[in-house]
DSSP file (Angstrom, degrees, kcal/mol; ACC not computed):
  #  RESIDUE AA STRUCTURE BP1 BP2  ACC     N-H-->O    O-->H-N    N-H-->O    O-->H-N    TCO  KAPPA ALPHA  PHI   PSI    X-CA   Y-CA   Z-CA
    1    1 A X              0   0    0      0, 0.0     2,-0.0     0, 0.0     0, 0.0   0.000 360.0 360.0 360.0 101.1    8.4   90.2   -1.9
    2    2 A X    >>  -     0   0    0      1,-0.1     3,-0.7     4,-0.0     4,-0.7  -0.343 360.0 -77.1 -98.2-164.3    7.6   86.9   -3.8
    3    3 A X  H 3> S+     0   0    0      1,-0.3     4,-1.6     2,-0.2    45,-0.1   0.742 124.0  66.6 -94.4 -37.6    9.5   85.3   -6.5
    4    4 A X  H 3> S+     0   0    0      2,-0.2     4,-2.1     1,-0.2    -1,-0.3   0.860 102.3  46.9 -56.9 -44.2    7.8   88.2   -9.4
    5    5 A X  H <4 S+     0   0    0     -3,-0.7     4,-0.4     1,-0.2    -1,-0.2   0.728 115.2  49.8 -93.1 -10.6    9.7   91.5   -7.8
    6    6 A X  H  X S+     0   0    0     -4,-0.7     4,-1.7     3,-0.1    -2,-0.2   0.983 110.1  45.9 -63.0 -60.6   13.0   89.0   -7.9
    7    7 A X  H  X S+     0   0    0     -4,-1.6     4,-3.1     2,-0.2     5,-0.4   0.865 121.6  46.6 -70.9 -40.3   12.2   88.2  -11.7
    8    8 A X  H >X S+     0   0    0     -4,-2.1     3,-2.6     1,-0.2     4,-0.9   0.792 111.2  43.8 -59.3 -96.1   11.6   92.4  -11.9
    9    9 A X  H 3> S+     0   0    0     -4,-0.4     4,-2.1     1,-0.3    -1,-0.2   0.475 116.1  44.6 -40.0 -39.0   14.3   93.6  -10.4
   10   10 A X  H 3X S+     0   0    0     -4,-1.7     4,-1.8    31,-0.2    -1,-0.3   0.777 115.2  53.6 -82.2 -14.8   17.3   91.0  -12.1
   11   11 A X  H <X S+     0   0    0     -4,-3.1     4,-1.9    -3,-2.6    -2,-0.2   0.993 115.6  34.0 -79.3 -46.0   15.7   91.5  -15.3
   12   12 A X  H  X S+     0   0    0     -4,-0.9     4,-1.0    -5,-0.4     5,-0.2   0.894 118.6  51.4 -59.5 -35.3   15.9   95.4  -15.1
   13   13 A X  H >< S+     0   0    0     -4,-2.1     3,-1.1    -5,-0.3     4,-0.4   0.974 110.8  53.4 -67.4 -46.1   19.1   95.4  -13.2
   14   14 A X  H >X S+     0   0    0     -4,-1.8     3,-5.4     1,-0.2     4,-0.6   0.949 106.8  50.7 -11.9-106.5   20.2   93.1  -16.2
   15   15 A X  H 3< S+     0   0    0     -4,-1.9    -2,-0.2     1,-0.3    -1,-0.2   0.472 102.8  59.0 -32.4 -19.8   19.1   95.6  -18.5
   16   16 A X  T <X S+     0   0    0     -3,-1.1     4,-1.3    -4,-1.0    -1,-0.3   0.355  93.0  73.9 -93.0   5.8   21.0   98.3  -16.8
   17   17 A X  H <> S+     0   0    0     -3,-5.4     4,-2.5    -4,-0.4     5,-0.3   0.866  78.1  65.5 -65.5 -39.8   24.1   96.6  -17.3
   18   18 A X  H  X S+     0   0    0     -4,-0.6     4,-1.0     1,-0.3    -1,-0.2   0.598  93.8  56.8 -94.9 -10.1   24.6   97.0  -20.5
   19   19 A X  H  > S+     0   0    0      2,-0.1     4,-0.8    -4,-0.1    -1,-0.3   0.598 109.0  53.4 -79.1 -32.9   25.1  100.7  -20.7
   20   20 A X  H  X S+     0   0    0     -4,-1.3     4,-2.3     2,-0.1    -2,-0.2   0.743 107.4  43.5 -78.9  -9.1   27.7  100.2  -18.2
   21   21 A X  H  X S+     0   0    0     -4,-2.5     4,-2.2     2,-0.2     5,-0.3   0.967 114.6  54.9 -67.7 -39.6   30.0   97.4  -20.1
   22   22 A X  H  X S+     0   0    0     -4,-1.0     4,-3.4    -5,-0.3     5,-0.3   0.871 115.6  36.6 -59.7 -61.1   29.6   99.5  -23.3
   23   23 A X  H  X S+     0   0    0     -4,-0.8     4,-2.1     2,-0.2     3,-0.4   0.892 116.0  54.7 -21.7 -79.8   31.0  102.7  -21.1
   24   24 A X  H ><>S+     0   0    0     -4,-2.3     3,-1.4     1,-0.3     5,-0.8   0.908 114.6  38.6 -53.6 -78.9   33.5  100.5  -19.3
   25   25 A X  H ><5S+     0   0    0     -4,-2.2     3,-1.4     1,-0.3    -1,-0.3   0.857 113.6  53.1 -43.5 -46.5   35.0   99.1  -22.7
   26   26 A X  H 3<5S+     0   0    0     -4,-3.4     2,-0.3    -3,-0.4    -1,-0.3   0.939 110.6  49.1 -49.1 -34.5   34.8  102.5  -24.7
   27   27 A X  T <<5S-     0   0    0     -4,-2.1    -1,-0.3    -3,-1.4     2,-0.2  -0.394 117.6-120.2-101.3  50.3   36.9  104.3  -21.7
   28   28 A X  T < 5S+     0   0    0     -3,-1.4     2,-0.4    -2,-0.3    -3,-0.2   0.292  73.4 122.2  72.3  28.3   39.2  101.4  -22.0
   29   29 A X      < -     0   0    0     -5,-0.8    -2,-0.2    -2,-0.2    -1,-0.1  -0.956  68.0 -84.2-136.7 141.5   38.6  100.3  -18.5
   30   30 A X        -     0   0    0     -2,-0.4     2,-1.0     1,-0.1     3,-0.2  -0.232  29.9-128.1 -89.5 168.4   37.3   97.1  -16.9
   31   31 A X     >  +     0   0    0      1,-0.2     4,-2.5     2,-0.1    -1,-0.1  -0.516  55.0 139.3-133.3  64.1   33.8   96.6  -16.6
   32   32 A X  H  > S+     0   0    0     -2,-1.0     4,-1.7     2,-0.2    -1,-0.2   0.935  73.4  48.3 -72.3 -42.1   33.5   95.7  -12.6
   33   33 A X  H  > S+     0   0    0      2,-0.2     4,-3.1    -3,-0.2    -1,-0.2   0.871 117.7  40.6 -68.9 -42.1   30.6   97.4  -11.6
   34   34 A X  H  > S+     0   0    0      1,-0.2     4,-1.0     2,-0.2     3,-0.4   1.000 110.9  62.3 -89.3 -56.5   28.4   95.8  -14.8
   35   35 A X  H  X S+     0   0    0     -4,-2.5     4,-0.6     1,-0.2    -1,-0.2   0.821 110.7  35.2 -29.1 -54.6   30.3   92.8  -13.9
   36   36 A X  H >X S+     0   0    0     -4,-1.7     4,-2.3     1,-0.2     3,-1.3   0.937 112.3  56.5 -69.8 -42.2   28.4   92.8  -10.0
   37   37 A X  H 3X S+     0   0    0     -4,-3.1     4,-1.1    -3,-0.4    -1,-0.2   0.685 107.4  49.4 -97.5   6.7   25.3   93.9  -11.0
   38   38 A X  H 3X S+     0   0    0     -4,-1.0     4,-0.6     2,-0.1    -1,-0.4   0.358 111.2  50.8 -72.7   5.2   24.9   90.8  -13.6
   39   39 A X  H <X S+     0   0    0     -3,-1.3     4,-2.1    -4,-0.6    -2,-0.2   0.659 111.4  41.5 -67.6 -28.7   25.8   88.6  -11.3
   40   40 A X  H  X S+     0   0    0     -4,-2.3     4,-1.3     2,-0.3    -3,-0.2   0.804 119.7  48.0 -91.2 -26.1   23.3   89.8   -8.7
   41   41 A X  H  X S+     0   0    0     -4,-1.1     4,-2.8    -5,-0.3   -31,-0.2   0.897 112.2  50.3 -15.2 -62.8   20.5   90.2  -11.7
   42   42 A X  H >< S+     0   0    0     -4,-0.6     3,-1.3     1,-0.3    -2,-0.3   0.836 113.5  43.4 -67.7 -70.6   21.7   86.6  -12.8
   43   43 A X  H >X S+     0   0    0     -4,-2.1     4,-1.1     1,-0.4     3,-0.5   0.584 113.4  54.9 -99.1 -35.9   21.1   85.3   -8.6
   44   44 A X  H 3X S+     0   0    0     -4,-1.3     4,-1.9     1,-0.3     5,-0.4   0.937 116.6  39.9 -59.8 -66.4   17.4   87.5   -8.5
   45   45 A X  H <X S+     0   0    0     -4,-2.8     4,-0.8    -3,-1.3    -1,-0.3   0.503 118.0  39.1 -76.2 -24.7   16.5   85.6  -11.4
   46   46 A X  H <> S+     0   0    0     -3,-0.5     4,-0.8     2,-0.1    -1,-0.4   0.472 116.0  55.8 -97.3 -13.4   17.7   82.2  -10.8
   47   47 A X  H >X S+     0   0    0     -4,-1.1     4,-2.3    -3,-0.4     3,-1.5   0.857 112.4  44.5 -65.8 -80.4   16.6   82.9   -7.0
   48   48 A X  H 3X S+     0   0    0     -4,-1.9     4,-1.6     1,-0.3     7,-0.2   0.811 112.0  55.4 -60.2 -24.9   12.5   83.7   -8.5
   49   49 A X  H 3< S+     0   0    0     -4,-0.8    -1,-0.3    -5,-0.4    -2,-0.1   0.983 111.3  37.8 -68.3 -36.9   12.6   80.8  -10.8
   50   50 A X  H << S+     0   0    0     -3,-1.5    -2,-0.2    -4,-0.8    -1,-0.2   0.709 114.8  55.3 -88.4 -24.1   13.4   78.2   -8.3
   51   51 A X  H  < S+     0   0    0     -4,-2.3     2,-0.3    -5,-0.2    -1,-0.2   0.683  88.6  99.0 -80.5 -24.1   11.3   79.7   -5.9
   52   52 A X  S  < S-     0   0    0     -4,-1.6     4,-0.1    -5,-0.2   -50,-0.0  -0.376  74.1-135.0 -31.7 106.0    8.3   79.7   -8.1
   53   53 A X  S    S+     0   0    0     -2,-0.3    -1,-0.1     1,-0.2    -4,-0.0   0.947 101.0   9.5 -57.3 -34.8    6.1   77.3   -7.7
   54   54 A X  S    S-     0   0    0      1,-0.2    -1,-0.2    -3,-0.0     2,-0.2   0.845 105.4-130.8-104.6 -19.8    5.5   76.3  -11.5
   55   55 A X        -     0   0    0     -7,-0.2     2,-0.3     2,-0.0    -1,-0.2  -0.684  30.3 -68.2 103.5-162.3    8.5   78.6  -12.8
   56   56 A X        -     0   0    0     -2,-0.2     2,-0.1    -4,-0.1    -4,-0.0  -0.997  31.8-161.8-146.4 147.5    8.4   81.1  -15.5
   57   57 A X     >  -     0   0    0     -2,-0.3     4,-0.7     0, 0.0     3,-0.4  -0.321  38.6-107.8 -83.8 169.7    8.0   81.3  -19.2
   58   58 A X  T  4 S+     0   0    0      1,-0.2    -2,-0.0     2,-0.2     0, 0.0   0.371 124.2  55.7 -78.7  17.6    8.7   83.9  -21.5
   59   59 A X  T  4 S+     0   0    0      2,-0.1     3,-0.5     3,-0.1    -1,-0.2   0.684 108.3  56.5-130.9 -31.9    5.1   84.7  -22.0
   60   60 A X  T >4 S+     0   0    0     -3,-0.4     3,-1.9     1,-0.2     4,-0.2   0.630  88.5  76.9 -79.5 -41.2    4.9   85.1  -17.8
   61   61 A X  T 3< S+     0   0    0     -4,-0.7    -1,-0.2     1,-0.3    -2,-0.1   0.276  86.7  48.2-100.7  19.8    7.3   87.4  -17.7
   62   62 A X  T 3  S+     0   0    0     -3,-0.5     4,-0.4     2,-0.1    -1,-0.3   0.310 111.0  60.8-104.1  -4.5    5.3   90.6  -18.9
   63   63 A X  S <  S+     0   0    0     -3,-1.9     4,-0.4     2,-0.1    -2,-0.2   0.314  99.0  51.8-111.1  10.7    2.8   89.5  -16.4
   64   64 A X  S  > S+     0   0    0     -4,-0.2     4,-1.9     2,-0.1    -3,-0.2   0.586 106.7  50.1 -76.9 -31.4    5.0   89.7  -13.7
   65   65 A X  T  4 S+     0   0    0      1,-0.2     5,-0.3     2,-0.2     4,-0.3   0.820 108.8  56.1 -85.9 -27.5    6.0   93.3  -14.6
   66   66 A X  T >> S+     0   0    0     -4,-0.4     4,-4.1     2,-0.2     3,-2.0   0.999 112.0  43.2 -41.5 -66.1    2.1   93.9  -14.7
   67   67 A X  H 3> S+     0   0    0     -4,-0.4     4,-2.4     1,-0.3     2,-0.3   0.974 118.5  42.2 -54.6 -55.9    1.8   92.5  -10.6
   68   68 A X  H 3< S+     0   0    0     -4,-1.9    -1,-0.3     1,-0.2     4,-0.2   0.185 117.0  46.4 -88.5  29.7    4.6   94.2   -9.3
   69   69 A X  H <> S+     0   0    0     -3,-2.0     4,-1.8    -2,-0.3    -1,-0.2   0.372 112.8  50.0-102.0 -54.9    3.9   97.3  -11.0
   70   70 A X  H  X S+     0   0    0     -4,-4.1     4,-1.0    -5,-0.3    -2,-0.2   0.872 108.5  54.2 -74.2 -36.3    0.5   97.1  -10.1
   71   71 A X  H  < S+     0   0    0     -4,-2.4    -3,-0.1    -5,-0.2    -1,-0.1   0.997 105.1  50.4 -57.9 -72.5    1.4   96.5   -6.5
   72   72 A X  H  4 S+     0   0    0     -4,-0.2    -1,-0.2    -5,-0.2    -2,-0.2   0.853 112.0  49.2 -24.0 -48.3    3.6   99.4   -6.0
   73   73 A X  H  <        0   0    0     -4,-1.8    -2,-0.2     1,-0.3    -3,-0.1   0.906 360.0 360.0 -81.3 -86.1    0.9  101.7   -7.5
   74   74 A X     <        0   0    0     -4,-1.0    -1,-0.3    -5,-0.0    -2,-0.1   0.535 360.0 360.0 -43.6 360.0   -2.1  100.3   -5.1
C-alpha cells in the first residue's frame, strides 16, 4: 500500500463525509461520525503527501485513482 491508495482512500472517505454532516445537521444532531472520518481522510492524505517522494498535484490525482484502481482489478 504506497502513498496513491492513502491519497484514494482520504479523498473518497472525504467525499463520503459530506452526506453525513448534511444528515447530521438536518436531524438536528451533531455531526461525530463525519467529524472522525474527516479527520482520518484529512491524516490519509496528509500521510500520502509527505510520503511521496515528489508529492502530488491536482493534475496527479486522477492518476492515482487510475493505479490503484488498476491494481485492485489485475
Amino acid at each position: 500500500m504506497g502513498p496513491d491508495f492513502f491519497l484514494v482512500a482520504g479523498v473518497i472517505m472525504g467525499a463520503l463525509a459530506i452526506p453525513s454532516i448534511l444528515n447530521a445537521y438536518s436531524e438536528g444532531r451533531s455531526p461525530r461520525t463525519a467529524a472522525l472520518m474527516i479527520l482520518v481522510a484529512g491524516c490519509c492524505i496528509v500521510f500520502a503527501v509527505t510520503s511521496s517522494p515528489v508529492g502530488y498535484t491536482m493534475q496527479d490525482v486522477p492518476d492515482a485513482f487510475v493505479r490503484v484502481f488498476g491494481q485492485f482489478l489485475n
